[in-house]
C-alpha positions in Angstrom: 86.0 92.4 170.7 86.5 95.5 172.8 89.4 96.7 174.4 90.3 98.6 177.5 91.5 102.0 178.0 95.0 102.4 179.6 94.5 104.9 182.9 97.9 105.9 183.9 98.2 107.3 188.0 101.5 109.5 188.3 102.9 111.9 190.5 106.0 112.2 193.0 106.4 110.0 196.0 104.9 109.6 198.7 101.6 111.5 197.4 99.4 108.4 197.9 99.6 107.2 194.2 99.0 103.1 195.5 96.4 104.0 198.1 94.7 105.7 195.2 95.0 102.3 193.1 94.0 100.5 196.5 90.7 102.3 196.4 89.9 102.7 192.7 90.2 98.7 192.7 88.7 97.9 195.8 91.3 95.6 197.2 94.8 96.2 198.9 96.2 95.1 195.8 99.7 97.8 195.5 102.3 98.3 198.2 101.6 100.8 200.4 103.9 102.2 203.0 104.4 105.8 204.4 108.1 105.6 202.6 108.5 107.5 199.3 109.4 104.9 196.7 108.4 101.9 197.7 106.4 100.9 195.0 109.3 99.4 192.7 107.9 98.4 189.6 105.0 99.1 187.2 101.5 97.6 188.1 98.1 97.1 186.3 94.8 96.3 187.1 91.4 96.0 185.8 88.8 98.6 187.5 85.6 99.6 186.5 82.8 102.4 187.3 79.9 103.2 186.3 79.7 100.0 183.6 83.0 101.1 182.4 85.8 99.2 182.7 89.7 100.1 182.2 93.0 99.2 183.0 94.6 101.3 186.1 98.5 101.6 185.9 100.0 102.2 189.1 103.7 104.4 187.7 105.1 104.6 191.5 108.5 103.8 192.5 110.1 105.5 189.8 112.8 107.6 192.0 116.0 105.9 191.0 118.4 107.6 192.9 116.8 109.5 196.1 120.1 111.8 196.8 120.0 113.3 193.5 115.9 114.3 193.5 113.4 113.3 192.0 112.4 116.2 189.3 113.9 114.1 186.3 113.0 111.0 187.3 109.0 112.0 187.4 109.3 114.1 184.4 110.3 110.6 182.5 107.5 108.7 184.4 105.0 111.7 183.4 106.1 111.0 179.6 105.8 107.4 179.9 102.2 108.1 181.1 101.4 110.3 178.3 102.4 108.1 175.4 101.2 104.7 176.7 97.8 105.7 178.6 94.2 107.0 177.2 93.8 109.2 180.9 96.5 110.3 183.4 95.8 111.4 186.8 98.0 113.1 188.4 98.4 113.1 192.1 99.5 115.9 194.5 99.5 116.1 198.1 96.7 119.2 198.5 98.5 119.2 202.2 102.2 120.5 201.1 100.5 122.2 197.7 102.6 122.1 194.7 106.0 121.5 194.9 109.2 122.4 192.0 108.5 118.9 191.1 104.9 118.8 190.7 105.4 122.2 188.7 107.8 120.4 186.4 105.6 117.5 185.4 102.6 120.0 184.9 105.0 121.9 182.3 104.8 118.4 180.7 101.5 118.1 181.1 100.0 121.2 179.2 101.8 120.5 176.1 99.9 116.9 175.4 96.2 115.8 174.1 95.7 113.2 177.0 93.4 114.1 178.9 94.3 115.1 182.6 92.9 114.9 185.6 94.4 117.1 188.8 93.8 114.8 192.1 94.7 116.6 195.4 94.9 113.7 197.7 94.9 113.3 201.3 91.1 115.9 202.0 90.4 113.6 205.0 87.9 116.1 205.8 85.9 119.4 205.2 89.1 121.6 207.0 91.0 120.7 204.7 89.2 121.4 201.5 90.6 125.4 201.9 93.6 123.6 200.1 92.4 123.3 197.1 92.8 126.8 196.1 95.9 127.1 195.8 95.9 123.8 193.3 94.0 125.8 190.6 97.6 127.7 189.8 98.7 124.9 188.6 96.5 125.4 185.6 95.2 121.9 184.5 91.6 122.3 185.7 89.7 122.0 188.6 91.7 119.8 191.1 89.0 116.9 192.3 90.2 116.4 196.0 90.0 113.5 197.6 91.0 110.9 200.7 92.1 108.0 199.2 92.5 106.2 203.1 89.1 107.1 203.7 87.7 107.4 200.4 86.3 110.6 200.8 85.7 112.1 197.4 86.0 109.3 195.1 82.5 109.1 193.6 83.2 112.6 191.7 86.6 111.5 190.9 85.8 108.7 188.9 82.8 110.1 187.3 85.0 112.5 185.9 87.5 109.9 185.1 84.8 107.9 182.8 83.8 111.3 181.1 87.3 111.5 179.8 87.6 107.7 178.3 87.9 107.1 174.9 83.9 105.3 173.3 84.2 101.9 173.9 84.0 100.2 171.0 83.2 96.5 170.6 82.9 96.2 166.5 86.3 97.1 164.8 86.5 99.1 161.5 87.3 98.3 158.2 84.9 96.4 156.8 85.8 93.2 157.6 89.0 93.8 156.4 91.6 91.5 158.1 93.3 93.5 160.5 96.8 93.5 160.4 98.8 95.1 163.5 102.5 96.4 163.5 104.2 95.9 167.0 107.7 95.4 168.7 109.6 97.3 170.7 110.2 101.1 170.7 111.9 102.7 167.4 112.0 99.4 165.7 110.9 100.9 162.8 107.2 100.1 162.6 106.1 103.3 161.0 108.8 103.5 158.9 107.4 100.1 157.7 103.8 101.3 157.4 105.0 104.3 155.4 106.5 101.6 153.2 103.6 100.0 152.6 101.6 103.0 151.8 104.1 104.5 149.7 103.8 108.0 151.5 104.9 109.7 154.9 101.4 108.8 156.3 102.9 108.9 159.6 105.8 111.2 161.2 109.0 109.2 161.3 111.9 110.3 163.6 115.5 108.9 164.9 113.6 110.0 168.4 111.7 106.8 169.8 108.2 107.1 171.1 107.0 109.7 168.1 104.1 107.7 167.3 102.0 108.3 170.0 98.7 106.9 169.4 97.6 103.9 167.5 97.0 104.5 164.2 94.3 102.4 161.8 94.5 103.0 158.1 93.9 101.0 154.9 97.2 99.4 152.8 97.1 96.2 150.1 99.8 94.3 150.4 100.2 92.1 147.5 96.9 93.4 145.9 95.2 92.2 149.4 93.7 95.0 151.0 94.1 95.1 155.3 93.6 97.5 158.0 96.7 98.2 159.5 97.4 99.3 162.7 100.6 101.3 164.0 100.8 101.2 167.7 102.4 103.9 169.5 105.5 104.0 170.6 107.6 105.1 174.0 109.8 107.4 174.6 113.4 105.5 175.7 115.9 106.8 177.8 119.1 104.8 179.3 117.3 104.8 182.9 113.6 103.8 181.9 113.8 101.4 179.2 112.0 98.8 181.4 109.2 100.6 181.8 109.4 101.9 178.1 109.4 98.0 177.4 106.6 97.6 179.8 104.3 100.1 178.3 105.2 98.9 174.8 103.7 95.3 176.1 100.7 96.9 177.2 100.2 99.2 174.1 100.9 95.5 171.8 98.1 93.5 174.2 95.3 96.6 173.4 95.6 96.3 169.9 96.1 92.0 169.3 92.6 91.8 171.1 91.3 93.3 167.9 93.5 92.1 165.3 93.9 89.3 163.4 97.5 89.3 162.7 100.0 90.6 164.0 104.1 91.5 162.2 106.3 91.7 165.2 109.3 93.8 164.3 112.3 93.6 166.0 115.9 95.6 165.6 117.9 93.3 163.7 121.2 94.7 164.8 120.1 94.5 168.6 118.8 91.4 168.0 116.2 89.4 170.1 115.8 90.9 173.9 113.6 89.6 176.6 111.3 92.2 176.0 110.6 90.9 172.1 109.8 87.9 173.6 107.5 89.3 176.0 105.7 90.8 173.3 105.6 87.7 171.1 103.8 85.8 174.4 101.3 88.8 173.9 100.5 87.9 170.2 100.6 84.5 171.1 98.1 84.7 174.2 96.0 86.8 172.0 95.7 83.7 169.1 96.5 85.6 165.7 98.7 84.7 163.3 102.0 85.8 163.3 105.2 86.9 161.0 108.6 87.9 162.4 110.5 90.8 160.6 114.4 91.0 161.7 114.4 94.9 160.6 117.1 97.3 159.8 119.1 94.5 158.4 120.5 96.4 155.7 122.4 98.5 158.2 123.9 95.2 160.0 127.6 96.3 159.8 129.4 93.6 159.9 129.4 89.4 159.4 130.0 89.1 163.1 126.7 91.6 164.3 125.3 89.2 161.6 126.2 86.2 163.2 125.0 87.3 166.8 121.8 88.1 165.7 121.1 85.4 163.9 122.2 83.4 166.9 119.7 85.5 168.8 116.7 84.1 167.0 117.8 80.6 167.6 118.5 81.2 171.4 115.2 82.9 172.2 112.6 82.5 168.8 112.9 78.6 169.6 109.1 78.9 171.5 107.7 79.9 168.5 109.1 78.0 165.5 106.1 77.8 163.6 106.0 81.7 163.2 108.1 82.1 159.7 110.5 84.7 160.3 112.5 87.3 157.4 114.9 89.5 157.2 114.8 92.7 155.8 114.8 96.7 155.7 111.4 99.0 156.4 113.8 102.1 155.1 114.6 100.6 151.7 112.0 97.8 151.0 114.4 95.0 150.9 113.9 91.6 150.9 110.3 92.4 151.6 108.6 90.8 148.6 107.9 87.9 150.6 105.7 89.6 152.9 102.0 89.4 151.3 102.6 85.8 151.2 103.7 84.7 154.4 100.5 86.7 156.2 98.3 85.2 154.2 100.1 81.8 154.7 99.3 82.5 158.7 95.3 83.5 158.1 94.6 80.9 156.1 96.3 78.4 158.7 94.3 80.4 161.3 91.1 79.2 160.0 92.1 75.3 158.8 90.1 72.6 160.4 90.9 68.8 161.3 87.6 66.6 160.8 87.0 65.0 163.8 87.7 61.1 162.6 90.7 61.9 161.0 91.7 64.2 164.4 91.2 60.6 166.3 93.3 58.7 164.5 95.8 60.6 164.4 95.7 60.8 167.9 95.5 57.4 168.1 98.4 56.4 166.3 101.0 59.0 168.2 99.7 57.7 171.9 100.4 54.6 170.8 103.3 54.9 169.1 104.7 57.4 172.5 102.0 57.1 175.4 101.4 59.7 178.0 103.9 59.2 180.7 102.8 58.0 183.9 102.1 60.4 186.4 101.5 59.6 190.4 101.2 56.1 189.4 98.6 56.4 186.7 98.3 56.7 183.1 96.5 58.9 181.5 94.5 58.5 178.4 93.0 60.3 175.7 89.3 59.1 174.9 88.1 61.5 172.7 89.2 64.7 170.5 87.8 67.3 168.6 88.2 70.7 167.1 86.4 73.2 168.9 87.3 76.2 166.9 89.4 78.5 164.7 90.9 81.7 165.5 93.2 80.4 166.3 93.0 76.4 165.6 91.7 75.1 169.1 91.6 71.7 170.4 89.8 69.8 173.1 90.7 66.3 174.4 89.2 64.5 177.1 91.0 62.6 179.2 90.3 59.8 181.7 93.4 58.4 184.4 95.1 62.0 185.4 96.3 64.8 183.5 98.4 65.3 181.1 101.7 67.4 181.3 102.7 70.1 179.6 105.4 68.3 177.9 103.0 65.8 176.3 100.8 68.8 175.3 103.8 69.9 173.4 104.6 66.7 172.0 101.1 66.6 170.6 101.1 70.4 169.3 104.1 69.5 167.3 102.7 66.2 165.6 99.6 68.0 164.7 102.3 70.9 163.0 104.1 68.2 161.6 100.8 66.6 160.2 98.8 69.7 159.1 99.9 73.2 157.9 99.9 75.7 161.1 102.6 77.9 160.3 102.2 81.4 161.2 99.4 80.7 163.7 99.3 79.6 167.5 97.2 76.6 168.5 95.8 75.9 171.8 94.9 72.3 173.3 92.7 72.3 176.1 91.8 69.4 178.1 89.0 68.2 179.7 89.8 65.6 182.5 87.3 62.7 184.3 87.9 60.2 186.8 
């Protein structure tokens, strides 16, 4: 399975960053307005060129407080860019030149690996074009100027842009070594754990969050099972930009499930459960590996009380995903972590189960009749048929006759198939097929 490389579009406001997105996509898809800031929050979108294809990230609207300026402010978006995105491009305005702020960012710029690309927006025409010498001073290559209104431009643009992707890939290493991946919010301790599991400082630890930058594969055995494991790369968290750190941490978490077959969500245990753990459980979900829930840092819980709330965190907002087992434990000391081999090869093995098809009927059979689908618009529905239609995660189809079914009943049937069959530590999806 391949994934997509992350293309991050920065710069101040008001330098055309979402009519750049607007063209690049082909569609009117970001907010634009002649207003700097308006676009509020992060945005993403697929794009391709040339038979590439990669994910566009619209950064704008980053200026959270217009009196003080705006030099801080894109310095953090410029970071943000760096760690979570395989390209950046960075916009100017070739019209007003380079500005403090643009001079800033490029400071920023020159001292990463990620590839850059310098677009001087808003060339409408030839007369223009004499603006572009003054760009090269900025020193980060030849600046590629362009009209995003108009388009003008755009064709050398993006060839440049696809020179600078990463190889797509569509055949992971390893072997065929399951593939085990290591996500969770920034400074969780996912490296630390993947240190601990190699028993050496393969990878630079830090109190700072976002030091990993890059996704890292290497080989471990856990238990005397040997997997590829996969470290993805953290953000850089400040007070003022944790949702977007959050949001970039999501996006790094959905590259590397596409590939993987498991995945150990790790999670501060003194924080305890946030919206944005969730968010990134729904990922590993969505992508249909198995699953294991570490409540890190555990040994460093302070009191009974943190204790208490945290575990009362996991009840409040784990409750969508009871089948994933959960532990508690430390990455810094190795405690508690002996269960660990175990419960991920509890979750691949369920991954792969199969229901035969008779016994899948009567089973289904018994619980509609026992509880039948609820009537819906005046009709009933009901199930004439199931089957297994693969592993992978465990996926089911039933076809239906009489209207849909609801959610609710879906559920209802997810959990007497749990309740029946071992599934733990793996997602399972029920599709249905409906008829007249």
């Amino acid at each position: 399975m391949s994934t997509l490389p992350i293309v991050a579009v920065v710069g101040r406001p008001n330098v055309g960053k979402s009519s750049l997105v607007n063209r690049i996509v082909g569609g009117r898809s970001a907010v634009v307005e002649e207003m700097p800031g308006v676009t509020r929050d992060r945005r993403n979108f697929e794009a391709d060129w040339a038979g590439r294809s990669f994910i566009l990230v619209d950064t704008g609207g980053w200026e959270r407080d217009p009196e003080a300026g705006v030099s801080e402010s894109i310095k953090e978006q410029a970071e943000l860019a760096l760690v979570g995105a395989d390209v950046v491009l960075f916009v100017v305005d070739a019209r007003v030149g380079s500005t403090p702020d643009d001079e800033g960012v490029v400071q920023l710029l020159r001292r990463t690996q990620v590839p850059v690309v310098l677009v001087a927006n808003k060339i409408d025409d030839a007369a223009h074009e004499s603006a572009l010498a003054d760009l090269w001073s900025l020193g980060l290559g030849e600046p590629y100027g362009v009209s995003a209104l108009h388009g003008r431009g755009m064709g050398d643009l993006l060839d440049r842009l696809v020179s600078l992707l990463p190889p797509a890939t569509d055949e992971p290493d390893g072997g065929g070594l399951p593939r085990l991946a290591l996500i969770g919010r920034p400074n969780v301790g996912k490296s630390t754990l993947l240190n601990r599991l190699l028993g050496e400082e393969r990878v630079i630890v830090s109190p700072t969050p976002g030091t990993t930058r890059d996704p890292i594969d290497v080989e471990a055995k856990i238990d005397g099972r040997p997997y590829v494991l996969v470290d993805t790369a953290g953000i850089r968290r400040r007070p003022q930009i944790s949702e977007s750190a959050d949001f970039f941490a999501v996006e790094r978490a959905r590259r590397v499930l596409g590939e993987s077959d498991a995945a150990l969500v790790l999670i501060d245990g003194i924080e305890g459960v946030t919206a944005a753990d969730q968010r990134i459980i729904d990922e590993a979900i969505e992508a249909g590996v198995s699953l294991v829930i570490l409540l890190n840092k555990w040994d460093r819980q302070q009191s009974s009380e943190q204790r208490e709330d945290a575990t009362r965190s996991v009840e409040d907002r784990l409750g969508f995903v009871s089948w994933a087992p959960i532990m508690r434990g430390s990455a810094l000391t190795g405690a508690r972590l002996g269960r660990l081999g175990p419960m991920i090869e509890q979750g691949l093995e369920a991954r792969m189960r199969r229901i035969g098809t008779g016994e899948l009927n009567r089973l289904i059979s018994r619980w509609t009749a026992a509880h039948p689908p609820p009537v819906r618009k005046g009709r009933r529905p009901r199930i004439q048929y199931a089957v297994q239609a693969g592993v992978a995660p465990p996926t089911f189809v039933l076809f239906v006759a009489g209207g849909e079914l609801g959610g609710d009943y879906l559920r209802f049937l997810e959990n007497r198939l749990r309740d029946e069959v071992d599934f733990a530590g793996t997602p399972i999806r029920i599709i249905t097929r409906t008829g007249r």
